[in-house]
C-alpha positions, 0 to 999 in steps of 0.5 A: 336516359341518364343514369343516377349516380349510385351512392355506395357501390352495392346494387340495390333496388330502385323505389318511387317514392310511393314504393318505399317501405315504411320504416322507423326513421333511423333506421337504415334506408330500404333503398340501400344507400346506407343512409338512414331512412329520414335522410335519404327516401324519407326525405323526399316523402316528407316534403312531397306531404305538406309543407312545414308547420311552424307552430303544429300544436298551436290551438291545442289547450296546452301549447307549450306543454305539448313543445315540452314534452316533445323537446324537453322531457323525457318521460312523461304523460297526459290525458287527452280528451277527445270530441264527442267522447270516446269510443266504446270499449276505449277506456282511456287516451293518453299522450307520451312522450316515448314509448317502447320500441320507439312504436308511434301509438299502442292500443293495449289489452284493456283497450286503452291507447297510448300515443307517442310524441317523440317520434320521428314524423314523415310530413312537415305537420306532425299535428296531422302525423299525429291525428293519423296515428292516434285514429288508427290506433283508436281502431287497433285490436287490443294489445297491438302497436301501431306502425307509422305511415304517412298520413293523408295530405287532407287527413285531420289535424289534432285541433280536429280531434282533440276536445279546444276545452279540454284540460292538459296537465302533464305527470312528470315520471321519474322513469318509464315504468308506465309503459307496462300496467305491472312494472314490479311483475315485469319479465327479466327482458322488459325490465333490463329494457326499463333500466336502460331507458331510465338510466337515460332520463334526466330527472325533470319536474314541472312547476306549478306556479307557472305555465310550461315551465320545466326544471331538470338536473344535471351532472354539472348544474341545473337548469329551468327551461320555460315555454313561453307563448308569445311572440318572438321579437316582443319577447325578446324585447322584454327579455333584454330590458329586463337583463339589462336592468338587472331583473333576469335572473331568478335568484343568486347564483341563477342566470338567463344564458339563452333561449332557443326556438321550438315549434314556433315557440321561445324557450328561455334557459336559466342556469341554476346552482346544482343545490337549487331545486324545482321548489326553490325556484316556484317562487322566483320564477312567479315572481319572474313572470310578474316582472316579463308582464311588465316588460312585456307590456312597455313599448318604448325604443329599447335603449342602447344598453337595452339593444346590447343585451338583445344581441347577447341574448339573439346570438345565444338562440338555437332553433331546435325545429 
């Protein structure tokens, strides 16, 4: 039998895929290869699970909420409602975006469960990734992490666990204090940790006259970032209508400069003035969606300038998952 051609020189072991240890994955490969772990063995794991879901939170109350807080905002949280209620001595269940030590879920003293979005998940359906890591940590003792694993192939999805008529209103934070229940009082470590973690974060706020619509700062100018539910060429088609007509923007100085794929989803970007804040922009972006209803609703062949615009606005689009 042949030989595999090593990939470094150093001897190391030899794991099936069902042998590898269960590792963050950035962190460097168990096999040795000195590949991080979703690059090398975690690969492999990941496609020998299931197969890629395109729109994984699809049916959740929520949906582009759920793609913005795994894509676009760095802290923030949720309250989940779960079916049938919650369990005894489970006072609580809530979804963030990160959390300490980049743990996938934390069942904390009093029993209440936080779980993370933003972590890296081993199968092509991170809806199920997710369903696994909250069950077990609904079992957790208190005051323990849970670790990531790869979830059962048949196991539930969060559609299954997860109450459809359930509310989904995301708190925004400025930082990262909600990791801790008493971040004043925290020791000199934990918050050395919560000063890094919040010089990282880009302040972000949530509007509210529109859905899964997100404005952020930075350095240089702001911007507003917009999950929108619909399907992909109908929203580009209005999207182009409406820019070249002249009606894209959101006021003076503001400017639709893409849009990029995530989860399924479209997300236009506007650039914005760095003066311009998450509350100068409520009322454009309302009566933004008043003119995308319209556009959305026409059905005539895109004229030629119409078409041009299109192109701009297809070449400007990235696929972040």
């Amino acid at each position: 039998m042949a030989k595999k051609r090593p990939q470094t020189k150093a001897e190391r072991p030899q794991f099936t895929d069902a042998e590898v240890p269960v590792v963050g994955a950035r962190e460097p490969c168990p096999c040795g290869s000195g590949r991080r772990y979703k690059a090398c063995h975690g690969r492999a794991a990941a496609q020998a699970v299931t197969e890629l879901v395109q729109r994984p939170f699809e049916g959740l109350p929520g949906e582009g909420d759920w793609v913005a807080l795994r894509e676009l905002v760095p802290a923030a949280t949720a309250e989940l409602t779960l079916k049938g209620g919650l369990p005894e001595g489970v006072p609580s269940v809530t979804l963030a975006t990160v959390l300490p030590m980049a743990w996938p879920a934390l069942r904390r003293d009093d029993g209440s469960v936080l779980l993370g979005l933003q972590n890296d998940t081993p199968s092509g359906d991170i809806s199920r990734d997710l369903a696994d890591t909250l069950q077990r940590a609904l079992e957790a003792a208190p005051g323990s992490p849970v670790q990531s694993r790869r979830a059962p192939a048949d196991g539930p999805r969060l559609q299954d666990l997860l109450d459809p008529e359930g509310t989904f209103e995301p708190v925004v934070h400025e930082g990262f204090e909600f990791w801790v229940p008493d971040a004043e009082n925290a020791t000199p470590e934990v918050t050395a940790s919560l000063e890094r973690a919040n010089a990282a974060a880009i302040p972000t706020v949530r509007l509210q006259g529109v859905d899964a619509a997100y404005w952020c700062e930075t350095p240089d100018k702001n911007h507003l970032r917009w999950v929108m539910p619909y399907e992909e060429e109908r929203l580009l088609d209005a999207l182009a209508r409406l820019h070249a007509a002249g009606r894209s923007s959101l006021g003076e100085g503001t400017r639709l400069v893409g849009s990029f794929r995530a989860h399924g989803l479209t997300v236009p970007v506007w650039d914005l003035p760095g003066a311009v804040s998450a509350a100068d922009i409520e009322k454009p972006a309302a009566e933004f969606a008043e003119r995308l209803a319209e556009a959305l609703a026409a059905d005539a062949p895109l004229t030629a300038e119409e078409r041009r615009a299109r192109g701009g606005l297809t070449n400007r689009q990235v696929t972040l998952s």
